[in-house]
C-alpha positions as CSV (number, residue, x, y, z in Angstrom):
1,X,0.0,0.0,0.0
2,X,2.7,2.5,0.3
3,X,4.4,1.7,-2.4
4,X,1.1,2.0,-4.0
5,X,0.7,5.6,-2.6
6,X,4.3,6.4,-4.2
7,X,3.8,5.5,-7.6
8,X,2.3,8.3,-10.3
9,X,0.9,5.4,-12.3
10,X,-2.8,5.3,-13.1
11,X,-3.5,2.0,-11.5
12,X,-6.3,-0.3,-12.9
13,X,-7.7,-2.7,-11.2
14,X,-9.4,-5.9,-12.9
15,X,-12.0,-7.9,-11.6
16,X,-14.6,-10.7,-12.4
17,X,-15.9,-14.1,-12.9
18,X,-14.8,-15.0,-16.3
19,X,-12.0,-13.7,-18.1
20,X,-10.4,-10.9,-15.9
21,X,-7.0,-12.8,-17.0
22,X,-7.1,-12.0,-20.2
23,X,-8.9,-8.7,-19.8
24,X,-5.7,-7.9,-18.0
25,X,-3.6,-9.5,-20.6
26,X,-4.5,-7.5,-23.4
27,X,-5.8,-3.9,-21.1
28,X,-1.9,-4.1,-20.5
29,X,-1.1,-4.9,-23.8
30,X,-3.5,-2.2,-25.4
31,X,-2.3,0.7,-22.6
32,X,1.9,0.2,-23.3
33,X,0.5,2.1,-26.6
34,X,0.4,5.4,-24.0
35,X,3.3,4.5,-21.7
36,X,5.2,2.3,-19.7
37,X,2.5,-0.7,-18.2
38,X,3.1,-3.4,-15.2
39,X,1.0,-5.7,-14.8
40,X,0.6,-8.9,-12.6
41,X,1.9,-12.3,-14.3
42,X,0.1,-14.9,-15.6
43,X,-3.0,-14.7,-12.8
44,X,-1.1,-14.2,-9.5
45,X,-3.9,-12.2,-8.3
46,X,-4.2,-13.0,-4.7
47,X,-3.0,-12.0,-1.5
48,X,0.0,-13.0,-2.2
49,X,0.4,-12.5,-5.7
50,X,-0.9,-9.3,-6.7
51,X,0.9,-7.2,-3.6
52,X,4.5,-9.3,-5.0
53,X,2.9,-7.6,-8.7
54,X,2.9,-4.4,-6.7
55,X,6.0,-4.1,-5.0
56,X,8.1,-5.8,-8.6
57,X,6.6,-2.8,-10.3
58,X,9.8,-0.1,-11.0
59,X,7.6,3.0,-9.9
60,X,8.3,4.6,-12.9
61,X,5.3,3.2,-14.9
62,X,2.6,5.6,-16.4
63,X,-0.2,2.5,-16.3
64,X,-0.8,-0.2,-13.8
65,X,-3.1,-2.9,-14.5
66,X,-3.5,-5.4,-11.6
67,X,-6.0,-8.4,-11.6
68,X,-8.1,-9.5,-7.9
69,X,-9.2,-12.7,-7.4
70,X,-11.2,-13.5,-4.9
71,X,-12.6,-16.4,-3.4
72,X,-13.3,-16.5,0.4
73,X,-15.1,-13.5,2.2
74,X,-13.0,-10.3,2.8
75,X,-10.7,-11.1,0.0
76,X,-11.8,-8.1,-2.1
77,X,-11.4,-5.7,0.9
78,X,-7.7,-7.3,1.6
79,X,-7.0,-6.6,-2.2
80,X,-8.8,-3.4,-2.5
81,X,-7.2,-1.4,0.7
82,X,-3.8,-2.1,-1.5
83,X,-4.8,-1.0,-4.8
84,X,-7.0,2.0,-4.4
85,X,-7.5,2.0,-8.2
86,X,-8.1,5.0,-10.2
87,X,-10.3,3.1,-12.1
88,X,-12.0,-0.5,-11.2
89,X,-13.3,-2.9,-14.2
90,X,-15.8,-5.2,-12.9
91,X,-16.1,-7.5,-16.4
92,X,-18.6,-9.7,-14.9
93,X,-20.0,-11.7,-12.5
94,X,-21.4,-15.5,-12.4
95,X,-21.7,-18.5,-10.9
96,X,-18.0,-19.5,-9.4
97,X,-16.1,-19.6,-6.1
98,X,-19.2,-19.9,-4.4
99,X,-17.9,-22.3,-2.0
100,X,-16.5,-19.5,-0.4
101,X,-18.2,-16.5,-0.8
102,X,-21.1,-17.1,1.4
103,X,-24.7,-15.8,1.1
104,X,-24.1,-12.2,0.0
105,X,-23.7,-13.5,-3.5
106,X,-20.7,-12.9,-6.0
107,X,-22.0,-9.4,-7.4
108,X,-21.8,-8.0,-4.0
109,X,-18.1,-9.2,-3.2
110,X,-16.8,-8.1,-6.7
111,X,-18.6,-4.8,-6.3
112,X,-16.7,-4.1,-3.0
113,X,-13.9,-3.3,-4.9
114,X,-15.8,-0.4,-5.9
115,X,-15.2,0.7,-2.7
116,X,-11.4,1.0,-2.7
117,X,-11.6,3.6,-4.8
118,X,-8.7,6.2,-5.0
119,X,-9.9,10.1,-4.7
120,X,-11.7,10.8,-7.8
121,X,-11.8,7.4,-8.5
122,X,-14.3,5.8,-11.6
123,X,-15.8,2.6,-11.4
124,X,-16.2,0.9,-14.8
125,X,-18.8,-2.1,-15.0
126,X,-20.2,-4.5,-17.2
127,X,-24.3,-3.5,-17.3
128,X,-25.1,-6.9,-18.5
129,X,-25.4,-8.5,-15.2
130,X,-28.4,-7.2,-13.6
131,X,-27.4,-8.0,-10.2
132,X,-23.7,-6.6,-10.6
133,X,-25.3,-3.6,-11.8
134,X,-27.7,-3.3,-8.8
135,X,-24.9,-4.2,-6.4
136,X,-22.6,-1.7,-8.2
137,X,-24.9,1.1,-7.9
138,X,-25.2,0.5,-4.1
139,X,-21.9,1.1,-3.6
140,X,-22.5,4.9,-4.1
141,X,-19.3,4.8,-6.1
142,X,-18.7,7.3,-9.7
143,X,-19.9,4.7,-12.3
144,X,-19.4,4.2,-15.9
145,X,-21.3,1.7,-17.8
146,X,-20.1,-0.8,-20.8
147,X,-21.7,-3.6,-22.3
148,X,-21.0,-6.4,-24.1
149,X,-24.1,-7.1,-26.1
150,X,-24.7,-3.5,-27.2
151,X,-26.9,-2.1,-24.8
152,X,-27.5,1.9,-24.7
153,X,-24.9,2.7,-21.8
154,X,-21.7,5.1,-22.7
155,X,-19.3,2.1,-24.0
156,X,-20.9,-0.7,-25.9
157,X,-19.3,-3.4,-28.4
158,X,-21.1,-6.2,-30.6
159,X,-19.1,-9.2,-32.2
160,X,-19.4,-8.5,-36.5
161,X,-17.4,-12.0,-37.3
162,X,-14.4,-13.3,-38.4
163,X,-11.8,-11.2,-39.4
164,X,-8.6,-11.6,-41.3
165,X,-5.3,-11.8,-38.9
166,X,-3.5,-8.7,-38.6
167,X,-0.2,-7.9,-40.9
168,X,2.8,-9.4,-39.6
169,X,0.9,-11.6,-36.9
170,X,2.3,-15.1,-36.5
171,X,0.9,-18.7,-37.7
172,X,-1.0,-18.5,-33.9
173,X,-2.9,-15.6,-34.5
174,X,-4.2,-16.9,-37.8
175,X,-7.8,-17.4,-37.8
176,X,-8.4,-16.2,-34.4
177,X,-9.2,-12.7,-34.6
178,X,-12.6,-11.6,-34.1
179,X,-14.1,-8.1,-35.9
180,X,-16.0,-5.9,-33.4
181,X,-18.2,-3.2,-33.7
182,X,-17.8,0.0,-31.4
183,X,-19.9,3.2,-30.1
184,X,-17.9,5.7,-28.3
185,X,-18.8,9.3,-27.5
186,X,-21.5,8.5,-30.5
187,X,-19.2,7.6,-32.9
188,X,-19.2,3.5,-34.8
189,X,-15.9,2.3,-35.4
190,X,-14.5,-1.3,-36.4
191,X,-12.0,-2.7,-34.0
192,X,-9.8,-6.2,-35.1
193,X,-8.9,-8.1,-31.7
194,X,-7.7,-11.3,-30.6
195,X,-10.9,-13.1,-29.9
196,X,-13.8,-14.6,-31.9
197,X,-16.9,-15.4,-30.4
198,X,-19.7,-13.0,-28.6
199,X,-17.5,-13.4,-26.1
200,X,-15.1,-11.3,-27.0
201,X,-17.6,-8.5,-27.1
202,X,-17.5,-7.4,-23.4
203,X,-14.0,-7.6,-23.3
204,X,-13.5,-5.1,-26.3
205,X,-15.4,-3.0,-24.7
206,X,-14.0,-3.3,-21.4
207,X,-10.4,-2.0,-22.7
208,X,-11.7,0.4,-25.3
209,X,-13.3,2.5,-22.5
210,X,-10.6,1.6,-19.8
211,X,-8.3,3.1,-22.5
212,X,-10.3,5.8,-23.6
213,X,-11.0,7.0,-19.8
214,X,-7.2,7.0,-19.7
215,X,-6.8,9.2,-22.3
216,X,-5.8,7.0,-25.3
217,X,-6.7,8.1,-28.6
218,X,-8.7,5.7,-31.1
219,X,-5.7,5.2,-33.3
220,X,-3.6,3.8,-30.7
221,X,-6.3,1.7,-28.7
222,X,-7.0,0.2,-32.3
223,X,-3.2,-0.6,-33.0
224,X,-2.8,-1.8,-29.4
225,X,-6.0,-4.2,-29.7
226,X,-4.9,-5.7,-33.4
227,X,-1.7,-6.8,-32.4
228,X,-2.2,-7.8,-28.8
229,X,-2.0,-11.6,-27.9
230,X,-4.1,-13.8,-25.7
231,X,-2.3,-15.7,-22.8
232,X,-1.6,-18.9,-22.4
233,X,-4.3,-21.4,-22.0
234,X,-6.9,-18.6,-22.6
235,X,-8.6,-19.9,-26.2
236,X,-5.2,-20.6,-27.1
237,X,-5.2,-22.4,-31.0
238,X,-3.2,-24.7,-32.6
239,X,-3.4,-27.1,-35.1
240,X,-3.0,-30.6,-35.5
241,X,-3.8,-32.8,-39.2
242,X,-7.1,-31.9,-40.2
243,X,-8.3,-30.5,-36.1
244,X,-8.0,-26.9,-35.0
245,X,-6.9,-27.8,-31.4
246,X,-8.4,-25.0,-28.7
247,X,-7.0,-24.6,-25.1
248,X,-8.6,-23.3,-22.3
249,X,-7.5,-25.3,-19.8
250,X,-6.3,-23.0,-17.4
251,X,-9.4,-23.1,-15.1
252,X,-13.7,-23.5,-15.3
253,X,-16.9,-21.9,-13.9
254,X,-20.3,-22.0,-15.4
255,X,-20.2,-18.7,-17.1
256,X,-16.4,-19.1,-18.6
257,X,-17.8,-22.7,-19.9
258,X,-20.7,-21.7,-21.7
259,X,-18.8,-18.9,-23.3
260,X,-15.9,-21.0,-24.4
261,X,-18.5,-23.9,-25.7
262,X,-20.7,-21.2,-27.5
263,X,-17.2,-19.9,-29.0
264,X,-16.1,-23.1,-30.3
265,X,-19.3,-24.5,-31.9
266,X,-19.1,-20.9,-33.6
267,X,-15.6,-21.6,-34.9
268,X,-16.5,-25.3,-35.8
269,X,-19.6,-24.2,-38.0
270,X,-21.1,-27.5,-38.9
271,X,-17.6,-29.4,-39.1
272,X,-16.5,-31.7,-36.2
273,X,-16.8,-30.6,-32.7
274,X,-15.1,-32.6,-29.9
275,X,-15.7,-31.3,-26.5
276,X,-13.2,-32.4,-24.2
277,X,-13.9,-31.2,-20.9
278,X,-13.8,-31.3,-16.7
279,X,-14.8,-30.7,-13.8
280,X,-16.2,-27.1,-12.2
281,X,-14.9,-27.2,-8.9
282,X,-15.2,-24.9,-5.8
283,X,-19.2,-24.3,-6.5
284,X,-20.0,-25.8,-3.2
285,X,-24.0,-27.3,-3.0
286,X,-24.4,-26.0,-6.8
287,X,-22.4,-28.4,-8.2
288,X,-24.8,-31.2,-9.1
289,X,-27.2,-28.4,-10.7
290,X,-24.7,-26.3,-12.4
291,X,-23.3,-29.5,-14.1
292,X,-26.3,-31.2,-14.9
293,X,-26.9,-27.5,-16.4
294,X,-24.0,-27.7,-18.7
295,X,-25.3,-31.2,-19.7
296,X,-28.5,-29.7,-21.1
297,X,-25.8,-26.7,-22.5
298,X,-24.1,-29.1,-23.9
299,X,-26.9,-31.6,-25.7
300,X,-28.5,-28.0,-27.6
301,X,-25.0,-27.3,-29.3
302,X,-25.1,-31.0,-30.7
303,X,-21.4,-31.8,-30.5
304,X,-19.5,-34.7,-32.6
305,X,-18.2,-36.1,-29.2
306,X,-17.9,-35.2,-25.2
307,X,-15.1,-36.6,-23.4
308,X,-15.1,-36.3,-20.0
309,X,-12.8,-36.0,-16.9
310,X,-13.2,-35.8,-13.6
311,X,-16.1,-35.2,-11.1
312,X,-20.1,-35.2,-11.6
313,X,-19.9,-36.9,-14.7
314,X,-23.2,-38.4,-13.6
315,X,-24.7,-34.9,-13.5
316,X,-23.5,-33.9,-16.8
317,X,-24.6,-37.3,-18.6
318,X,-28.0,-36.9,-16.8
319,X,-28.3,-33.3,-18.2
320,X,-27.5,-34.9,-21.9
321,X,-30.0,-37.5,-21.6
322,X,-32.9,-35.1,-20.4
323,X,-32.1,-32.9,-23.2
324,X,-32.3,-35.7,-26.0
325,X,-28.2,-35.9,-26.3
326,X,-27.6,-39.4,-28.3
327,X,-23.9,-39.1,-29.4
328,X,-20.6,-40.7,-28.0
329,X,-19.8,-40.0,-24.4
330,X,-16.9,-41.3,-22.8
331,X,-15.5,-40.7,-19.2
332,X,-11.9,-40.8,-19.4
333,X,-9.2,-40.6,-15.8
334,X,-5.8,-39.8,-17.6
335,X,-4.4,-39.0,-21.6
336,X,-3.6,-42.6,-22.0
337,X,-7.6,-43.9,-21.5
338,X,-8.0,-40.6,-23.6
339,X,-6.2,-41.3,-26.4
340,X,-8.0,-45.3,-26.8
341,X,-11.1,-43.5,-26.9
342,X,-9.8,-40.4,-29.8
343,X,-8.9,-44.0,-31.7
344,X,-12.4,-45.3,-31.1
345,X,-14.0,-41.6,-32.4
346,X,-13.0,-43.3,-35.8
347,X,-15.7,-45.7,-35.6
348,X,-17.9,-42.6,-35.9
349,X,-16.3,-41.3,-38.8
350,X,-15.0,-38.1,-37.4
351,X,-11.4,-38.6,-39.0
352,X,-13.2,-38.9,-42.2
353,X,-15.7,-35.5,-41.6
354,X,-12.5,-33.7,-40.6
355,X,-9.3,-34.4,-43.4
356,X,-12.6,-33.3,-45.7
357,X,-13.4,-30.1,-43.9
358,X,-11.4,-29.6,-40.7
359,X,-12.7,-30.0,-37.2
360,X,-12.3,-28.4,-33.6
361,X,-11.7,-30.2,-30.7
362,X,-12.3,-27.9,-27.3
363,X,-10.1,-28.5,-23.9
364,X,-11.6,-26.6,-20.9
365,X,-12.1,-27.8,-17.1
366,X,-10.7,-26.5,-13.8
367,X,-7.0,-26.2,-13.2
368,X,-6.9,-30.0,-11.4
369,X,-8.0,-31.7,-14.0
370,X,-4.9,-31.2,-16.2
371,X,-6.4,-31.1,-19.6
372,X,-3.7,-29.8,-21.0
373,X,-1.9,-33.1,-20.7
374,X,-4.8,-35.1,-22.8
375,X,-4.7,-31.9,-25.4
376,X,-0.5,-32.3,-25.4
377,X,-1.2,-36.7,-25.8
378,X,-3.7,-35.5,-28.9
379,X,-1.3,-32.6,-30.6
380,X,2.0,-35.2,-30.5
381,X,-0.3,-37.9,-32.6
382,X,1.1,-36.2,-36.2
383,X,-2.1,-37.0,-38.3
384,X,-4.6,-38.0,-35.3
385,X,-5.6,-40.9,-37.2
């Protein structure tokens, strides 16, 4: 906190339920177009994390950006009294860490970071989420509003499709930039970015008015946004034969999981989907419902294939089942039982469907479950056949 009170940087704090990582990630990215940025690594957002982010900072920075992760009671206030941001992005809020966080709900204990303020401090929060924005509003705190599926508020975004990589942009960007539309100050512009889905809406428009607020022009946010890159295990892409390979292994909740599976069935497009997938831990007694939920998710996106790992498989496979889901399910424990039942896929005919027009297989699950080892078994396969 007092080195805090030393620095002249515009500090930023980052919060939410579902992609505050790489919100931060590409914020950082987007803001080193003004000045100097430090940021916290990878997700060390904690306690002990984000204050080690703090102090590793060299005090000379014009922007900080600092992610807060929270998931026991009085972790916001613990993060908050340290950061005192000038401005405080609450991205979203849903179902996750609720374990933890008791009965006040997860809207109220991200919105408490709204009261950590710094003097003539702004809030800056996502208007899609009617209880974040109630909770928000309580706080008494200076509030701006964005949103994510273009809603009239003052910063507002909508995913237009595909668009073409950026010049110069390596083999990993290909094909995974998104085209989003913009209203600022009641002007449309186009943004390129480096997500595809609807889920990349909120995001845009978290860091274009972040930025703006911080006085970036539209030229530089623009520049910053096309040639940003997502971190690791955040909708990371590769490819492998005919199978675009997606990892987002990193960690689960409900609303990050729907997202992720809505993105991929968008990139697959009627060609293969394989849904590879864990465990959603730390939801305490919503478990059983919030997996038999993503069951039901699941069965109305019609995948190729669902591998599964870890806990409440039961609850997912009865979801699938109530919602008329007939195709290959398979309960796996480690990437060698994995790989036997990839081999077995070929009884289906997926191979086939794919080295014709391609196909997408999706890792995600919570940290434990390691998914990144099955997806690392599936890449070193050469043609996957």
């Amino acid at each position: 906190a007092l080195w805090r009170d030393r620095t002249r940087a515009r500090v930023v704090a980052v919060t939410g339920t579902a992609g505050k990582t790489t919100l931060k990630e590409v914020l950082a990215q987007v803001l080193s177009c003004g000045g100097k940025t430090a940021r916290n690594a990878m997700n060390y957002n904690n306690q002990i994390g984000m204050p080690r982010a703090v102090l590793g900072t060299d005090g000379d920075e014009a922007f900080w950006v600092m992610e807060a992760g929270i998931s026991q009671e009085g972790d916001m206030d613990d993060l908050g009294s340290v950061l005192r941001p000038d401005i405080a992005v609450v991205l979203n809020a849903g179902t996750g860490h609720t374990e933890g966080l008791g009965e006040k709900g997860v809207a109220w204990h991200k919105a408490r970071l709204l009261k950590h303020l710094a003097r003539n401090g702004k809030g800056l929060v996502c208007a899609d989420y009617p209880d974040l924005a109630r909770e928000a509003r309580a706080t008494g705190a200076d509030i701006r509003f964005f949103s994510g599926c273009g809603r009239d508020v003052e910063f507002r975004a909508i995913y237009a499709g595909a668009a073409p990589a950026p010049h110069g942009a390596d083999a990993a960007m290909v094909d995974s930039c998104g085209l989003y539309r913009l209203w600022l100050n009641g002007k449309e512009f186009d943004v390129t970015a480096p997500f595809r889905g609807e889920y990349g809406a909120e995001n845009v428009a978290a860091v274009v008015a972040t930025a703006h607020m911080l006085g970036l022009d539209v030229q530089a946010i623009r520049q910053g946004l096309a040639h940003a890159r997502m971190p690791a295990q955040r909708f990371s892409q590769a490819r492998a034969g005919s199978w675009l390979l997606i990892d987002d292994t990193y960690n689960a909740n409900p609303l990050s999981m729907g997202r992720m599976l809505d993105a991929a069935s968008e990139r697959a497009a009627g060609r293969p989907f394989v849904a590879v997938l864990g465990a959603m831990l730390e939801l305490g007694s919503q478990a059983a419902m919030e997996h038999e939920a993503l069951g039901r998710r699941l069965a109305g996106l019609n995948p190729s294939a669902i591998i599964w790992k870890g806990l409440y498989a039961e609850d997912v496979r009865k979801g699938l089942t109530l919602a008329g889901y007939a195709g290959p399910w398979q309960v796996v424990a480690d990437a060698g039982e994995f790989m036997k039942t990839w081999r077995t896929l070929q009884d289906y005919g997926l191979e086939d469907k794919a080295a014709k027009s391609g196909g997408v297989v999706l890792f995600k699950g919570s940290r434990s479950n390691r998914l990144e080892t099955l997806m690392a078994a599936l890449s070193g396969q050469g043609n996957l056949s």
